[in-house]
N, C-alpha and C positions, 0 to 999 in steps of 0.2 A: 202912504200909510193905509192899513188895512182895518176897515171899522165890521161889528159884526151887530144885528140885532138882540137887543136885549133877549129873546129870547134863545138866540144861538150859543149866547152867554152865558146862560143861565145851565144850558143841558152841558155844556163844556166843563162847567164847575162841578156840575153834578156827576159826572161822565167820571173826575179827576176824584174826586169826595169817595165815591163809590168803589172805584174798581183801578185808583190810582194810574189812570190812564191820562195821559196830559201829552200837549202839543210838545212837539220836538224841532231843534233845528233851527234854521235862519227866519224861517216865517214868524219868529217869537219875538224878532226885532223892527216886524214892519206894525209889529198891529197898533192898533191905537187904543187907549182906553177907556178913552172918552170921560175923563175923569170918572167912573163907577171904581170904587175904591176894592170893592171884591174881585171885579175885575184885573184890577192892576194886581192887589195881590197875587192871584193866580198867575199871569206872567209872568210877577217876579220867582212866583215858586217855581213853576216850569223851566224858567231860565236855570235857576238854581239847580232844580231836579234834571236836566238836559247838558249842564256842564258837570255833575257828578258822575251821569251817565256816560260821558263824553271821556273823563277825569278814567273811570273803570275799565269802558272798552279802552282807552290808551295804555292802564296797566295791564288785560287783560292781554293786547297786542301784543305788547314788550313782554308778555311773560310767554305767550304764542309763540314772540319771534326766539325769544330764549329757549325756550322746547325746543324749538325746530334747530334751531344751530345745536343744541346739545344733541339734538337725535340725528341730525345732520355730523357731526363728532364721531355720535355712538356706531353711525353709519361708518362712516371712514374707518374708524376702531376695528368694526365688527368685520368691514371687508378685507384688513391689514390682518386681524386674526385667522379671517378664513382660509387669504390667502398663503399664510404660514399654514395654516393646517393642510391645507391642500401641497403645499410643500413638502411638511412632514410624511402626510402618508406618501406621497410619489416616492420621498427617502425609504420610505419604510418598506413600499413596492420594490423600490429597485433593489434595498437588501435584502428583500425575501428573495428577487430574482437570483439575486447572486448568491444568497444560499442555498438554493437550490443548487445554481449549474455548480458550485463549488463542493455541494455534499454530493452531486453525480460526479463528480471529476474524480472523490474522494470513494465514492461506490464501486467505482472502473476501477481509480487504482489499485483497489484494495483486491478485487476479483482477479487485477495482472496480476497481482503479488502472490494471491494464492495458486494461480495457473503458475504461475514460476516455480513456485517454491512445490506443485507436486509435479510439475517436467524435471525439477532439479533430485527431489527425493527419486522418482523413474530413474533417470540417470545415474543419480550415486547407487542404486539399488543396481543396474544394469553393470558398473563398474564392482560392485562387487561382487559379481557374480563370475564377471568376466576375470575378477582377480584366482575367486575361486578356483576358477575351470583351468585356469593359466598354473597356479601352481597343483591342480592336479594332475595335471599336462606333466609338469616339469617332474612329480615325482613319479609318472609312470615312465618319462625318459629319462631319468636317472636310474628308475628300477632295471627296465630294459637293456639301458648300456653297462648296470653293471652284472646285470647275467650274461650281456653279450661277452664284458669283460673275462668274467670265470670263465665261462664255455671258451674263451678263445685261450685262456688260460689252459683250462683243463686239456684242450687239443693239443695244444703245444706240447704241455709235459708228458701227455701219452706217446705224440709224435719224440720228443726227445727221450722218453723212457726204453723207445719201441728201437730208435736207433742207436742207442745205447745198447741192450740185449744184441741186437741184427750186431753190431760191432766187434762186443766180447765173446757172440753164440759163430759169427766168423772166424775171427781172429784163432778162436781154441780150435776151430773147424781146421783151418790151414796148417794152424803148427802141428793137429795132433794127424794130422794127413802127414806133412813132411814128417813126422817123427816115425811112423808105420812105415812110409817108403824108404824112410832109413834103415830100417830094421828088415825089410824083405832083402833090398839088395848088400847087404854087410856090410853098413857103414857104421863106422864106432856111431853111436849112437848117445854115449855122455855127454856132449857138448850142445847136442841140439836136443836131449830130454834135460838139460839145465834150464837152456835157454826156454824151452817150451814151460817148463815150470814157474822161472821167474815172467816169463810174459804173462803166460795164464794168470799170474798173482797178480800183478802190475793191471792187467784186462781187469780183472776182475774187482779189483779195489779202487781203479776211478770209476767204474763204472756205477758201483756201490755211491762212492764217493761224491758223484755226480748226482743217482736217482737222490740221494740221504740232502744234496743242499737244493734241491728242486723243491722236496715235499717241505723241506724247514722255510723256503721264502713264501711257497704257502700257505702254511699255517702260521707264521708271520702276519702276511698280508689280512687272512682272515679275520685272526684276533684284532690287527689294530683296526680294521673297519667294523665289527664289533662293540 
């Protein structure tokens, strides 16, 4: 046991009176107190006041150690939060990546689509031009072949008109020769100024006959292409 001098006693009590300051701890159970009754008191209070204290820091611990696992929790919580958020925005990056290369993909095609569609407007533009030029081609060779038509026409009917005359400006030519050299040397002369009459009529009326359905096929032809 642990004894002290009355006067060490004394300033202990007063020490504890004063400024509530008092022994703490195991050494509270060695001291002795020598029967002084103030004395014992005091120990007894210090005991008292030292397992209060004791009583406090253990709830004080438990409520520490409670914090601490709750902020140890909040911990866990807070890193399972962040690390979804750090989740989300990576989601959020990589949709914006893919919107992007998707609104470029969306940009190009959109740029093919109008490069097409004025290659395709050039082109339709060039085919109709080419359509144009194609049937004005076609009506200048249709105009062509059908003047080459007429003209090959018109030469013909001159060439037949020409050999028609040359035929019946002959033919009168011969008979009215053989009809004079009938009549120089004294030959009855009736039978071949008959004959020279009805031929000359006969000449002369296919001949007619001939130019008259020439100019009728065309003036025909005319009107129905008209």
């Amino acid at each position: 046991m642990i004894s002290f001098e009355k006067k060490t006693k004394d300033e202990l009590i007063e020490l504890f009176r004063t400024k509530n300051i008092g022994l703490e701890g195991n050494i509270l159970k060695l001291l002795n107190d020598d029967e002084d009754e103030n004395f014992k008191k005091y120990i007894e209070t210090c005991i008292e006041k030292d397992k209060e204290n004791r009583r406090k820091r253990l709830e004080i611990t438990k409520q520490v150690q409670s914090k601490n696992n709750e902020l140890t929790k909040l911990n866990s919580e807070n890193e399972r939060i962040l690390s979804e958020l750090q989740q989300s925005l990576k989601e959020v990056e990589d949709s914006k990546i893919t919107y992007e290369v998707q609104n470029r993909e969306l940009i190009a095609w959109k740029e093919d689509n109008e490069r097409l569609t004025k290659d395709l407007q050039v082109e339709m533009s060039k085919s109709e031009n080419a359509r144009i030029d194609a049937e004005q081609a076609k009506t200048v060779a249709l105009n062509d072949l059908d003047l080459l038509q007429k003209k090959t026409q018109t030469e013909l009917i001159g060439k037949i008109v020409k050999v028609a005359l040359f035929v019946v400006v002959g033919v009168g030519m011969v008979t009215t020769v053989l009809y004079i050299t009938a009549m120089f040397t004294n030959k009855d002369t009736q039978i071949i100024g008959s004959t020279w009459s009805n031929m000359f009529g006969i000449l002369l009326t296919n001949a007619f006959s001939i130019i008259g359905t020439i100019m009728g096929v065309k003036y025909a032809s005319e009107k129905k292409e008209q």
